[in-house]
ROSE-4610 file (N, C-alpha, C; in Angstrom, 1 decimal, always signed):
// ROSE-4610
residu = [X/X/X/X/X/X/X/X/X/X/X/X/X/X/X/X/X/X/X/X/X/X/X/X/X/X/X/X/X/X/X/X/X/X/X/X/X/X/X/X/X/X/X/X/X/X/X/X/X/X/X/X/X/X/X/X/X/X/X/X/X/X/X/X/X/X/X/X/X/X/X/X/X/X/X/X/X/X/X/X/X/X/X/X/X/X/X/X/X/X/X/X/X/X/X/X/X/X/X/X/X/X/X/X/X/X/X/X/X/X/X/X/X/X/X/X/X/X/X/X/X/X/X/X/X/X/X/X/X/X/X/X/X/X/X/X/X/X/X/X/X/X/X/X/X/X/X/X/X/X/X/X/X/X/X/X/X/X/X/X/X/X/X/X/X/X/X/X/X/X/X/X/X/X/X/X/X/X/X/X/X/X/X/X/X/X/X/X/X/X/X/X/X/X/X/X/X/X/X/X/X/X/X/X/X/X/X/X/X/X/X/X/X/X/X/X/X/X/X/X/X/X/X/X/X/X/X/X/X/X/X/X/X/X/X/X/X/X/X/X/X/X/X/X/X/X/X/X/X/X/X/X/X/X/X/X/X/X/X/X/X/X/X/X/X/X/X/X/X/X/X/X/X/X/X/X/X/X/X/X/X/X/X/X/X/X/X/X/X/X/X/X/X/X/X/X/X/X/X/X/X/X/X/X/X/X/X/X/X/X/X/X/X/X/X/X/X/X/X/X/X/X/X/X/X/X/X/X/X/X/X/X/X/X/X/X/X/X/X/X/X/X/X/X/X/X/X/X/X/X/X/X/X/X/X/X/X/X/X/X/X/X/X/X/X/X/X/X/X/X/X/X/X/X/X/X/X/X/X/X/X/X/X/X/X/X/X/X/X/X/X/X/X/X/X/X/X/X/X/X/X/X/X/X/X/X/X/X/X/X/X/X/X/X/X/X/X/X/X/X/X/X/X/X/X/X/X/X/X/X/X/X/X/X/X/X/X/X/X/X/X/X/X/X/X/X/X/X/X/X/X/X/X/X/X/X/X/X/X/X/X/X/X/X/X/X/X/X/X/X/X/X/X/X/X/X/X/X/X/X/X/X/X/X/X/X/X/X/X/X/X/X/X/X/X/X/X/X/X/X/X/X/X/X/X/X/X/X/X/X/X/X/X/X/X/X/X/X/X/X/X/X/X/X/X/X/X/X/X/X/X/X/X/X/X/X/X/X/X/X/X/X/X/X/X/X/X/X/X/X/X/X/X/X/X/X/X/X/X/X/X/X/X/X/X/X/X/X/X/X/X/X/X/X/X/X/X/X/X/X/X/X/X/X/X/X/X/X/X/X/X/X/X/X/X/X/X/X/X/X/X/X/X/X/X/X/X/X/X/X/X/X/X/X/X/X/X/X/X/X/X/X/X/X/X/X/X/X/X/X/X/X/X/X/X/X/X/X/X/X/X/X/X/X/X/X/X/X/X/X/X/X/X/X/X/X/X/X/X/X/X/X/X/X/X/X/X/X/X/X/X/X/X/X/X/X/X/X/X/X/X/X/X/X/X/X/X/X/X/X/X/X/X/X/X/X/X/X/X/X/X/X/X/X/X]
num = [1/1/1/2/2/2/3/3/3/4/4/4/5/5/5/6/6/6/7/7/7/8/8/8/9/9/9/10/10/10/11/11/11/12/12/12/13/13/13/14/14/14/15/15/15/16/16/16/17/17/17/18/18/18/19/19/19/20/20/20/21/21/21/22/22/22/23/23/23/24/24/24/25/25/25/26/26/26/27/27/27/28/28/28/29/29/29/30/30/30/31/31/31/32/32/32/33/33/33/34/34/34/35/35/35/36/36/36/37/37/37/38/38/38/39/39/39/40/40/40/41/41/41/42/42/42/43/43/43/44/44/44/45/45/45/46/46/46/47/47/47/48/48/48/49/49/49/50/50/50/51/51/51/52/52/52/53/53/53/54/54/54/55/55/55/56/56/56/57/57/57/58/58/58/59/59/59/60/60/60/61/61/61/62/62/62/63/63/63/64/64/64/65/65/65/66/66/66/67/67/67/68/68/68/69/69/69/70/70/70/71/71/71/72/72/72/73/73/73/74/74/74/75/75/75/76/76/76/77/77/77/78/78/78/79/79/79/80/80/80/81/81/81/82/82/82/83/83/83/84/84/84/85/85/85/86/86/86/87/87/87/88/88/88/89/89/89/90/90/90/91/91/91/92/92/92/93/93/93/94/94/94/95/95/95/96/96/96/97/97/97/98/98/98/99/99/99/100/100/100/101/101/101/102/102/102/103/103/103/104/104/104/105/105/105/106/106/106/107/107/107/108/108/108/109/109/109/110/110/110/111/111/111/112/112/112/113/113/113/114/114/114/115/115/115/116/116/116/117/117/117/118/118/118/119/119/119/120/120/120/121/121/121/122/122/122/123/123/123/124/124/124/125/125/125/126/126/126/127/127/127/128/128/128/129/129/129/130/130/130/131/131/131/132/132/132/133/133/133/134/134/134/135/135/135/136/136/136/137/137/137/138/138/138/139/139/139/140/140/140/141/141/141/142/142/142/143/143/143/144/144/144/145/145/145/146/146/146/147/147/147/148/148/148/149/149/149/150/150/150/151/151/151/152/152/152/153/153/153/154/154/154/155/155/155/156/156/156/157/157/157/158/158/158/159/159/159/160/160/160/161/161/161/162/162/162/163/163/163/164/164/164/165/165/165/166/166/166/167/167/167/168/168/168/169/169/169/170/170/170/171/171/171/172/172/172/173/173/173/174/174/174/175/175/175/176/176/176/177/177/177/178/178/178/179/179/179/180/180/180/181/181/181/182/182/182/183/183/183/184/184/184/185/185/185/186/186/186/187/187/187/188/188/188/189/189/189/190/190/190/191/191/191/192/192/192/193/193/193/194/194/194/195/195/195/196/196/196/197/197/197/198/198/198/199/199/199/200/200/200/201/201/201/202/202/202/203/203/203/204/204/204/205/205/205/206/206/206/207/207/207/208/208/208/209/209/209/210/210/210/211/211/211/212/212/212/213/213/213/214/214/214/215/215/215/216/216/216/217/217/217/218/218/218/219/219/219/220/220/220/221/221/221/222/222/222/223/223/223/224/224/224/225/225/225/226/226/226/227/227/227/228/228/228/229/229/229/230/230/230/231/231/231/232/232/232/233/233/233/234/234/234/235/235/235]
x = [-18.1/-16.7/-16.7/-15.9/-15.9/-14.8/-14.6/-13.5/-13.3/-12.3/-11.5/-10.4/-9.5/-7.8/-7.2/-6.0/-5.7/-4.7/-4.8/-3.8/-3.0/-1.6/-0.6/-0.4/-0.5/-0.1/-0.3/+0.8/+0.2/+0.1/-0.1/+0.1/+1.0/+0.6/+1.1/+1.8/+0.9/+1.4/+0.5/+1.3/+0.7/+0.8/-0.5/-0.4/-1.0/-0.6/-0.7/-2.3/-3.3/-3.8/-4.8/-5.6/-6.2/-5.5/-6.2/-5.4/-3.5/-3.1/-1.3/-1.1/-1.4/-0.7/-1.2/-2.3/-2.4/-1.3/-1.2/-0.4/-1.2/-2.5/-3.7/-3.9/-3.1/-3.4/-3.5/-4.1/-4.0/-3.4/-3.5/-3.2/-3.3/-4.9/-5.4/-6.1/-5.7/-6.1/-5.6/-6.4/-6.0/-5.1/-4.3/-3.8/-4.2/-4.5/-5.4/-4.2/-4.3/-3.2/-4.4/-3.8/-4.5/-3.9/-4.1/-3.2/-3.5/-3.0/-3.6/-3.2/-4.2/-4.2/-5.0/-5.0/-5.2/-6.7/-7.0/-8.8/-9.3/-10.8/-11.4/-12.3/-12.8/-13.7/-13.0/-13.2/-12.5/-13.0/-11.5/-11.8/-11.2/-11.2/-11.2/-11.1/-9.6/-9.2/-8.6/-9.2/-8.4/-7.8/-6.2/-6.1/-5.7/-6.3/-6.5/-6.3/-5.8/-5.8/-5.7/-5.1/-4.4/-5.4/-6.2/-6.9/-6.7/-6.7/-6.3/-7.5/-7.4/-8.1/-7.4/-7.8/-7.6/-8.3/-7.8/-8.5/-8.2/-8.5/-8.2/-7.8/-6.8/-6.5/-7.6/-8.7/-9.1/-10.9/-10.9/-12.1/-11.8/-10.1/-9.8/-9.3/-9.5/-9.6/-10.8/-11.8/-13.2/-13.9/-13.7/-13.8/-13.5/-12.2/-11.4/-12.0/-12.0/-12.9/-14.8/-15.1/-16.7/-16.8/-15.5/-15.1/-16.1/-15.6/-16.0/-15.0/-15.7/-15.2/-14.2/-13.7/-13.3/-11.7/-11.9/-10.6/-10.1/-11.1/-10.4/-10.2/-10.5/-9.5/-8.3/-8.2/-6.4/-5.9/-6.8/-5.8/-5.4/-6.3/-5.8/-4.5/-4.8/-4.4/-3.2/-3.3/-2.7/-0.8/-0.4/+1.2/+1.8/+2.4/+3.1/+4.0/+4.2/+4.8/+5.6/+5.0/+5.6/+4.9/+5.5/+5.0/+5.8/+6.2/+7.3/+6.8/+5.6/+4.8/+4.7/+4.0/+3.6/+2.1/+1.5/+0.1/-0.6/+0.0/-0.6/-1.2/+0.5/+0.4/-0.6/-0.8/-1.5/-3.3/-3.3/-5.0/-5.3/-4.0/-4.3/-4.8/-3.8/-4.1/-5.2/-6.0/-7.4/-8.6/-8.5/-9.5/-10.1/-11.6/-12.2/-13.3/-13.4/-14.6/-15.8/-16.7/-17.8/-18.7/-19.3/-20.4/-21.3/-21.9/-22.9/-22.4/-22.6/-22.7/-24.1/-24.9/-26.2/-26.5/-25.7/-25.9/-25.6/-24.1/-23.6/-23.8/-24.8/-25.4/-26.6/-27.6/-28.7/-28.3/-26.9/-26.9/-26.8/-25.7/-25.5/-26.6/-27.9/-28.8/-30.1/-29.7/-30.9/-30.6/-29.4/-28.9/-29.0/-28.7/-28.9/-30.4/-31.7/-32.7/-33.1/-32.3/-32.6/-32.0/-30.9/-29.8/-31.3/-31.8/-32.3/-33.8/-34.3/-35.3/-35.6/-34.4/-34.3/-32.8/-32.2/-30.9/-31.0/-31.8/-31.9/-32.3/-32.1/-32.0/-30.6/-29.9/-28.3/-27.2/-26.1/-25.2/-25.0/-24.6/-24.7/-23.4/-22.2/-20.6/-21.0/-21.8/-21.9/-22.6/-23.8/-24.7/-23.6/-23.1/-22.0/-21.1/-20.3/-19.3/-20.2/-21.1/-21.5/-22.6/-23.1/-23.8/-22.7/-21.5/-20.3/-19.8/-19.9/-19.8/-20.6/-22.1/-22.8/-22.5/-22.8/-22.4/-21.1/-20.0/-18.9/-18.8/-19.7/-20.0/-21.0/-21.5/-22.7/-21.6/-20.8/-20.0/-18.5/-18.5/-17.2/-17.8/-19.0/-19.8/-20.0/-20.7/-20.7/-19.7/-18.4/-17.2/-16.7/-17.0/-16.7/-17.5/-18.8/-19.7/-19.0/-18.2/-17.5/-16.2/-16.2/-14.7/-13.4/-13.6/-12.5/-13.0/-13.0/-12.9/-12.5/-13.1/-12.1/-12.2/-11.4/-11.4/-11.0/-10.2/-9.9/-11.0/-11.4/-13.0/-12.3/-11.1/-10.8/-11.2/-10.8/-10.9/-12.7/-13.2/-14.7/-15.6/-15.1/-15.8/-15.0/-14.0/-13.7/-14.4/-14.7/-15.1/-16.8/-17.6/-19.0/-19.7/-20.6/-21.9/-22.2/-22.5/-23.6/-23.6/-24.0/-23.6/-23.4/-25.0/-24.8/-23.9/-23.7/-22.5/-21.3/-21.1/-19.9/-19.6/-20.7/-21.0/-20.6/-21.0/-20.7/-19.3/-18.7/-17.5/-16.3/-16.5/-15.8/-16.1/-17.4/-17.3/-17.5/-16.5/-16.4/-15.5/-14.8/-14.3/-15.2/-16.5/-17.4/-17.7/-17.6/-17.8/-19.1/-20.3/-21.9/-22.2/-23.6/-24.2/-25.6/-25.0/-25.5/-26.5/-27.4/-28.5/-28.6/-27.2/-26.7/-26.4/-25.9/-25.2/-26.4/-27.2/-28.4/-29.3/-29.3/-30.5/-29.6/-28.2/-27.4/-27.8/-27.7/-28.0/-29.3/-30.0/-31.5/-31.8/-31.2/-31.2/-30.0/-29.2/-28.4/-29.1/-29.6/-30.5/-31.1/-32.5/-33.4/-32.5/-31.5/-31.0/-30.6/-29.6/-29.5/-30.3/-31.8/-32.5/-33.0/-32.3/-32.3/-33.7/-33.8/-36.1/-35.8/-36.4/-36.4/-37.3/-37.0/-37.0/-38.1/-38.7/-39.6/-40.2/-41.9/-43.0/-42.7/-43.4/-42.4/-42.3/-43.7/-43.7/-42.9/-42.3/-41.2/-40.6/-40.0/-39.6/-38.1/-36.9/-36.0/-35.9/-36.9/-37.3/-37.2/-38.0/-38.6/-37.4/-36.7/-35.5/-34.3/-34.3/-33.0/-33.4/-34.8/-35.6/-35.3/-35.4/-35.1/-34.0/-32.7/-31.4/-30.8/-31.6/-31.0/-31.6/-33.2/-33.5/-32.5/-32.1/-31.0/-29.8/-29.6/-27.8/-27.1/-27.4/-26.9/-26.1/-25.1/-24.2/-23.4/-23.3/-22.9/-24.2/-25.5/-26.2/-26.9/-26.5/-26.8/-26.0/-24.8/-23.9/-23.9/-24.4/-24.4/-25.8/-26.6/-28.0/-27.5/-26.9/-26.4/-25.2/-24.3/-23.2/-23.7/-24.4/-24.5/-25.5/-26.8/-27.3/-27.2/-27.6/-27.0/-26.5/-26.8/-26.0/-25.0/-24.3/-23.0/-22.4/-21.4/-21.0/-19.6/-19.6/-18.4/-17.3/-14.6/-14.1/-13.9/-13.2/-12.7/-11.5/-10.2/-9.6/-9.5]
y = [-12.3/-12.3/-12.1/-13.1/-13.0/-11.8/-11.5/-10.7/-11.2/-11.9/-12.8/-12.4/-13.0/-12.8/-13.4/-12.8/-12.7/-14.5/-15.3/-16.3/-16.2/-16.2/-16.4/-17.2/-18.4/-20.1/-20.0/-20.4/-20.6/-19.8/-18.6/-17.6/-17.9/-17.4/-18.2/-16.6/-15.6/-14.6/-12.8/-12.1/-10.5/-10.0/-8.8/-7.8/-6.7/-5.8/-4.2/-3.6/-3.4/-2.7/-1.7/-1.0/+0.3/+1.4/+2.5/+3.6/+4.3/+2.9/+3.2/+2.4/+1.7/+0.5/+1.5/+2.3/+3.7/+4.9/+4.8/+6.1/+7.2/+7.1/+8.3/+8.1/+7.6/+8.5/+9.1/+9.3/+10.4/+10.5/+11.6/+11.1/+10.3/+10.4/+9.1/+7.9/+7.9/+6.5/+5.2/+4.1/+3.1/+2.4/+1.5/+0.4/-0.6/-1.1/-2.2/-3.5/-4.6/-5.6/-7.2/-7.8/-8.9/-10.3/-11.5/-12.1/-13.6/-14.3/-15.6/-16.5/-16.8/-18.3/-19.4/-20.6/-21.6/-21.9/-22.9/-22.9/-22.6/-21.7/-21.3/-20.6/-19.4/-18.9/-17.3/-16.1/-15.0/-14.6/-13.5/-13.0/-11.8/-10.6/-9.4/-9.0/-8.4/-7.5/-6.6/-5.1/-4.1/-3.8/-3.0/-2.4/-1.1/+0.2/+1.3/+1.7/+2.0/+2.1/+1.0/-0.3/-1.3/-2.2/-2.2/-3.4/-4.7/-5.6/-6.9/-8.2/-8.7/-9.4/-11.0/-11.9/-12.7/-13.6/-14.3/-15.3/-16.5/-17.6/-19.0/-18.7/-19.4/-19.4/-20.1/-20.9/-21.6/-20.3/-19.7/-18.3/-17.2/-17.2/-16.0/-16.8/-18.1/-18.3/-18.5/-19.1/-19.1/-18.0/-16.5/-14.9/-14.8/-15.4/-14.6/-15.3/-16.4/-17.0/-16.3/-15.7/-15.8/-14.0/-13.4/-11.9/-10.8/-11.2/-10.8/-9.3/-8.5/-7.1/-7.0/-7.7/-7.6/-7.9/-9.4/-9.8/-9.0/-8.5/-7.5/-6.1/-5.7/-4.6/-5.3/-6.3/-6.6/-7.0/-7.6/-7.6/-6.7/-5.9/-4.9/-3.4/-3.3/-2.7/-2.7/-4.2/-4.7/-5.0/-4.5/-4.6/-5.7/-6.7/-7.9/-7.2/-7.5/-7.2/-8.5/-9.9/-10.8/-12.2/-12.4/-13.7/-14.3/-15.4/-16.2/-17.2/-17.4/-18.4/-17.4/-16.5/-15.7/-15.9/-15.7/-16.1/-14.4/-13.5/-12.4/-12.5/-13.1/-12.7/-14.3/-15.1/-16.4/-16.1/-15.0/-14.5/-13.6/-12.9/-12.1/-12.7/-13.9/-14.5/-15.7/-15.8/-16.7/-15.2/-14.2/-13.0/-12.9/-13.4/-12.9/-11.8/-10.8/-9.7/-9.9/-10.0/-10.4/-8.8/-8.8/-8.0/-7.4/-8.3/-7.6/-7.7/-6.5/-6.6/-6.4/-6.4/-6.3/-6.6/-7.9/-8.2/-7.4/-6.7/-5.9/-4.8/-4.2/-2.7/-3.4/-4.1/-4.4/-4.7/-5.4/-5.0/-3.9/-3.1/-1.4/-1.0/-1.2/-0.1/-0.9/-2.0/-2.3/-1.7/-1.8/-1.3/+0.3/+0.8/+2.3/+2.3/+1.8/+2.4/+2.2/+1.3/+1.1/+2.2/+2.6/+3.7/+5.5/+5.2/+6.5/+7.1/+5.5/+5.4/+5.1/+4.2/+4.2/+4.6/+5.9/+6.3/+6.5/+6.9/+7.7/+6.1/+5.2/+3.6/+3.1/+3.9/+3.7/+4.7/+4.5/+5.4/+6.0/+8.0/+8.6/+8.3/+8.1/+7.9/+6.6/+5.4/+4.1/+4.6/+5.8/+5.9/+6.4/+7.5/+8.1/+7.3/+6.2/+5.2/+4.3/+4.0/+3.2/+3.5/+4.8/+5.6/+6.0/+6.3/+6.5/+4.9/+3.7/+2.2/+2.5/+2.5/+2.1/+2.7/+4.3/+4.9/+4.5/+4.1/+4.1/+2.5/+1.6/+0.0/+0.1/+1.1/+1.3/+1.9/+2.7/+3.4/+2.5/+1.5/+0.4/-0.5/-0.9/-1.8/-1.3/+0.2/+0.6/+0.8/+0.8/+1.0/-0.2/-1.5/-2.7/-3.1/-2.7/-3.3/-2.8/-1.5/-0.7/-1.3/-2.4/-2.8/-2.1/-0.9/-0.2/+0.0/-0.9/-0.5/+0.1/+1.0/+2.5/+2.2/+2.1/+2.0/+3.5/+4.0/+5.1/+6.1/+6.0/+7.3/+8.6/+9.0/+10.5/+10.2/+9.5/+9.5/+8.8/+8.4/+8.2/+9.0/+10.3/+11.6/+12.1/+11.9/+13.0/+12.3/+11.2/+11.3/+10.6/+10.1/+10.1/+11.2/+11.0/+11.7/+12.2/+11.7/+11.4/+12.8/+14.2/+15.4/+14.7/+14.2/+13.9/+12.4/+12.1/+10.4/+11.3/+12.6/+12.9/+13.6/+14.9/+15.3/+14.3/+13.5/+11.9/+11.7/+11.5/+10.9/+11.8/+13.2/+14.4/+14.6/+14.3/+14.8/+13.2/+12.1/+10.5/+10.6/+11.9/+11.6/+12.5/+13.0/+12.9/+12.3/+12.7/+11.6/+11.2/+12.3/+11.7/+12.2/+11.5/+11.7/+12.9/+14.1/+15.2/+15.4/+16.4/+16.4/+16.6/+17.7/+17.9/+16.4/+15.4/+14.4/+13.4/+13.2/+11.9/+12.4/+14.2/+14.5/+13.6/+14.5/+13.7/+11.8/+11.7/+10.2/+9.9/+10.6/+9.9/+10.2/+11.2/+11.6/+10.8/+10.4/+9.7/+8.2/+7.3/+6.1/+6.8/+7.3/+7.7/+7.6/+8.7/+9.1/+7.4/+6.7/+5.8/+4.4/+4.7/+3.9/+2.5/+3.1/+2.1/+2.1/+1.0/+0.7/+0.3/+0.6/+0.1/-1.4/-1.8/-3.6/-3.7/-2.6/-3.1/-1.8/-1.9/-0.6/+0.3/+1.8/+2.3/+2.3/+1.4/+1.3/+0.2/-0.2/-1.8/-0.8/-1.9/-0.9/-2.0/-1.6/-1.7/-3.6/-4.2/-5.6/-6.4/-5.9/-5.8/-6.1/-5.0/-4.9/-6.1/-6.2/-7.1/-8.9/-8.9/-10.1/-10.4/-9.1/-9.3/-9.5/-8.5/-8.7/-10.4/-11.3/-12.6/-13.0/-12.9/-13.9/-14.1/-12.6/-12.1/-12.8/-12.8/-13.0/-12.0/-11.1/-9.3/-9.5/-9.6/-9.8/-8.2/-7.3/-6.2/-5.5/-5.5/-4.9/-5.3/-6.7/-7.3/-7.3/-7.1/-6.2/-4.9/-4.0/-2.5/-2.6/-3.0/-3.0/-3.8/-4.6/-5.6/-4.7/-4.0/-3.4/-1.8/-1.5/+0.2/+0.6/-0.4/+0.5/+1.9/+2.4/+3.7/+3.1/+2.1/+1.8/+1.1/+0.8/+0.2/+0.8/+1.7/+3.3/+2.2/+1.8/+1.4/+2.5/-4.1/-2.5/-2.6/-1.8/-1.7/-0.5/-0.2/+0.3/+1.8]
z = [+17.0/+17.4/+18.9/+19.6/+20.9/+21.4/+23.0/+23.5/+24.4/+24.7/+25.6/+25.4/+26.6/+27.1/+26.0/+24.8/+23.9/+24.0/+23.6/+23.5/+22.5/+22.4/+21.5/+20.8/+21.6/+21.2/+19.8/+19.2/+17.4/+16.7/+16.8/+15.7/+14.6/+13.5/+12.4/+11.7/+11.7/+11.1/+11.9/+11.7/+12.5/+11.2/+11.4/+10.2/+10.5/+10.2/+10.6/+9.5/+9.6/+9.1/+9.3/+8.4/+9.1/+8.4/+9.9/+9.1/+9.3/+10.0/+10.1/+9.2/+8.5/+7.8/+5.9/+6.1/+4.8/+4.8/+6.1/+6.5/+6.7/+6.6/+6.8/+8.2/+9.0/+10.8/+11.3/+12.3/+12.8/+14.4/+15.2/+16.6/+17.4/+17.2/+18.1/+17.7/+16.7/+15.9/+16.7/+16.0/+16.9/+15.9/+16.7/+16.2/+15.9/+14.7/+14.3/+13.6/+14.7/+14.3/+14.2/+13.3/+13.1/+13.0/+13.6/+14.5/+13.8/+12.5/+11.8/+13.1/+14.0/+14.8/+14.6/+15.6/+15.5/+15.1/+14.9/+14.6/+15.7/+15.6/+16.6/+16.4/+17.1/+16.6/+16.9/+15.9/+15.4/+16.6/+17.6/+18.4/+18.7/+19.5/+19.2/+20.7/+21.1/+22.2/+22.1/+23.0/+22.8/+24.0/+24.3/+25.1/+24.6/+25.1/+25.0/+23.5/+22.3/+21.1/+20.4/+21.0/+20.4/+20.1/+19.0/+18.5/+18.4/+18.5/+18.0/+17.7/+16.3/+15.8/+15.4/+16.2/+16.0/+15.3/+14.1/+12.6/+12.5/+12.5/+12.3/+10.3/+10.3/+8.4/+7.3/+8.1/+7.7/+7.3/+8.5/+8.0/+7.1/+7.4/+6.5/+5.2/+4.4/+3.3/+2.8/+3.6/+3.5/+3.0/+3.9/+3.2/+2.4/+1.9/+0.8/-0.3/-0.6/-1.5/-1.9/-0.8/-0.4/-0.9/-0.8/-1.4/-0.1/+1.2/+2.5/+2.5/+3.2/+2.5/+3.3/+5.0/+5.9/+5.6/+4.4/+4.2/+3.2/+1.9/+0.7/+1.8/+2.7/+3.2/+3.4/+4.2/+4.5/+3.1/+1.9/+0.6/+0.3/+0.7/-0.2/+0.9/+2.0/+2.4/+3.8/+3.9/+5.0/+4.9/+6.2/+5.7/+6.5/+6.4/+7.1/+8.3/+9.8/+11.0/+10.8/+10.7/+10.8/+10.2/+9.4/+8.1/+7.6/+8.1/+7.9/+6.7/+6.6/+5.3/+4.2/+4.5/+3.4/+3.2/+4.1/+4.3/+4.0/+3.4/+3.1/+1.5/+1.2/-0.2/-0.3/+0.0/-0.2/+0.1/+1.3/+1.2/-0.3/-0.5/-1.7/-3.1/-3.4/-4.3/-4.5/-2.9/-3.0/-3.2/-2.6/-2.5/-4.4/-4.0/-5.4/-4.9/-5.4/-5.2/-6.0/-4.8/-5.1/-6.3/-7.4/-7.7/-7.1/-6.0/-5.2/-4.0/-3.2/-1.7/-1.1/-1.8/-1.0/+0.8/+0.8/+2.1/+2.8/+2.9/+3.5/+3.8/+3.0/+2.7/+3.5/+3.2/+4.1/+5.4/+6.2/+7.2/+8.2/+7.6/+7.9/+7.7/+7.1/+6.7/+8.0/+8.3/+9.1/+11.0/+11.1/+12.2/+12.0/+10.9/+10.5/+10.9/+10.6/+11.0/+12.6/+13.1/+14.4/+15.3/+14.5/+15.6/+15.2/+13.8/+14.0/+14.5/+15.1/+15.5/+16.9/+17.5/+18.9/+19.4/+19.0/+19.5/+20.7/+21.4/+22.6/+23.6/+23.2/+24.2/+24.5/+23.8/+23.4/+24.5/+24.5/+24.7/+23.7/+24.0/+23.0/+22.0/+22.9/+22.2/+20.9/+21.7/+21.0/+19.8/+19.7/+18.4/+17.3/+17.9/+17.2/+16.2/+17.4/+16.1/+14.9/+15.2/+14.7/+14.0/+14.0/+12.3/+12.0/+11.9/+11.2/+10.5/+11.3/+10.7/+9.8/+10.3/+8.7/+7.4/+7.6/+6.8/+5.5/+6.3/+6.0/+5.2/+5.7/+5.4/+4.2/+4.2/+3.0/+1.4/+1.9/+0.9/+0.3/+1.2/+0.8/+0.1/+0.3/-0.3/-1.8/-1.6/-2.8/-3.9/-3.4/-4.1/-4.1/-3.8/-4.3/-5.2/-5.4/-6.5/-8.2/-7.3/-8.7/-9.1/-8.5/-9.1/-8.5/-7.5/-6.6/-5.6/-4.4/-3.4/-2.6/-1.9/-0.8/+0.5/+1.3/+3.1/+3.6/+3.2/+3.9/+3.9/+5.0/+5.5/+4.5/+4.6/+4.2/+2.6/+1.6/+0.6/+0.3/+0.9/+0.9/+1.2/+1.9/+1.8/+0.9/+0.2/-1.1/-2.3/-2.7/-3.8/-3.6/-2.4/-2.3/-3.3/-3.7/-4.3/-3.1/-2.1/-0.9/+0.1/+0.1/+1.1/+2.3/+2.7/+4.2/+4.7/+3.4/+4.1/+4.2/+3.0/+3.2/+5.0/+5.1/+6.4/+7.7/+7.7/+8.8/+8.9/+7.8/+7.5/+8.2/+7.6/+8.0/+9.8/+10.3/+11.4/+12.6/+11.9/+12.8/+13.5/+14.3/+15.5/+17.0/+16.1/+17.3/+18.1/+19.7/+20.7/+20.9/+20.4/+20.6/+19.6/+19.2/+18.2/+18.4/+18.1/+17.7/+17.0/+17.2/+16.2/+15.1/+14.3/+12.8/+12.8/+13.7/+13.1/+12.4/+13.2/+13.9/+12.1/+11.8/+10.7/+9.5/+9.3/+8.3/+8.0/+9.1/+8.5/+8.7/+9.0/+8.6/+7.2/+6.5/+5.3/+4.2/+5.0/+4.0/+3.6/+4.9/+4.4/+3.9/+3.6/+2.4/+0.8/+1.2/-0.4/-0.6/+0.0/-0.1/-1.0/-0.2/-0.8/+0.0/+1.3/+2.4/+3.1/+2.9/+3.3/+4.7/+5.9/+7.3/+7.4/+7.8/+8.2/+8.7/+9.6/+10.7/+10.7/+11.1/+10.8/+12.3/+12.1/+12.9/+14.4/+14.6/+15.6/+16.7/+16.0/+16.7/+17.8/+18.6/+19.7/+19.5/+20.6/+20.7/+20.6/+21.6/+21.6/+20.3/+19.3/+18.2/+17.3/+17.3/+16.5/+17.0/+17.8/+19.0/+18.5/+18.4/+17.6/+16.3/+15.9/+14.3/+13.7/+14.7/+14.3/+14.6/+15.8/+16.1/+14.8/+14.1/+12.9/+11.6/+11.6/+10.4/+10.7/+12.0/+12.9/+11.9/+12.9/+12.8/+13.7/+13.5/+15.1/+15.5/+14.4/+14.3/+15.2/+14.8/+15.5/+16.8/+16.8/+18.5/+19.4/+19.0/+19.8/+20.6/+19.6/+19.3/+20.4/+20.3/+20.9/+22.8/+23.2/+23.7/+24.8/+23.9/+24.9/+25.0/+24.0/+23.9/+24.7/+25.3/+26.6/+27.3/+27.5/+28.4/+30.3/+30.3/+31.4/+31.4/+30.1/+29.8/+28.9/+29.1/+28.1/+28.0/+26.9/+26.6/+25.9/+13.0/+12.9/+12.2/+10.6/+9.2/+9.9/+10.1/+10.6/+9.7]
């Protein structure tokens, strides 16, 4: 997903989702708006809380068919700002949920072993959000294989098995990733079940190689902007 200057031209429909469109906000939560435009390729700007995700109709029926966990959060949780077609209720009724998320737990869990083996290559804020993503990408996954899938973090640490997923969840508005934080999740992959990709001596290179063979774009990012010399979503 690119981040470029937001074009309007063509918007077809806005939709509010996250945690204002649940009502589980909080103060500083962001605003998470999503913007059905022209064909292109899905792109993504924020200004200071204000998320915005831009979709071609043509990817967000392609997910919804393919049971992409990204589009069953807006089925399921997304509220219309402005929809003159009805292209909400028209993703809802293509959205099939897939049985397996494998894929999606093997991605969160492959970047999970990279965050707990090379954190200290990172910005500490960046380790932070993003062992709270996994974590939280590992437990939605899990709860779509169950036929109910959960987005809201609050209710994903209330009914997890998981101590230390729950531990993570409760303490995701951490600005760095702490050492109670960093143990938690080295313990939650294990319980998990989550096998590391690469032996332990790969170094940051190693991983950055691996995540292009996969097209990890979640973790070539993360690896890519989160440097310590560049301190810089499911809502």
């Amino acid at each position: 997903m690119s981040d470029k200057k937001p074009n309007f031209t063509g918007v077809r429909a806005v939709l509010l989702f996250g945690s204002r469109a649940r009502g589980d906000n909080e103060r500083n939560s962001d605003t998470d708006i999503l913007l059905i435009a022209p064909p292109g390729r899905p792109q993504h700007c924020s200004f200071g809380q204000l998320s915005m995700f831009f979709y071609p109709w043509s990817k967000l029926l392609a997910d919804a068919s393919n049971g992409e966990l990204f589009v069953c959060h807006l089925t399921r949780e997304a509220k219309p700002i402005y929809d003159p077609e009805g292209r909400l209720d028209r993703l809802r009724a293509s959205f099939k949920l897939r049985t397996s998320y494998s894929h999606d737990i093997n991605r969160a869990s492959d970047l999970g072993w990279f965050l707990e083996r090379h954190a200290d290559a990172l910005a500490a804020a960046v380790v932070a959000r993003r062992i709270v993503w996994c974590v939280r990408t590992i437990l939605i996954a899990r709860t779509a294989e169950r036929g109910v899938p959960v987005f809201s973090p609050t209710e994903l640490a209330e009914t997890t098995s998981s101590n230390p997923g729950r531990e993570i969840l409760l303490a995701r508005h951490q600005h760095r990733a702490d050492a109670p934080m960093r143990c938690h999740f080295s313990q939650f992959l294990t319980e998990e079940g989550c096998l590391p990709p690469l032996a332990r001596e790969a170094d940051p290179t190693d991983y950055k190689d691996y995540f292009r063979r996969t097209k990890n774009e979640v973790a070539i990012s993360t690896i890519t902007q989160g440097r310590k010399s560049s301190e810089q979503h499911y809502g």
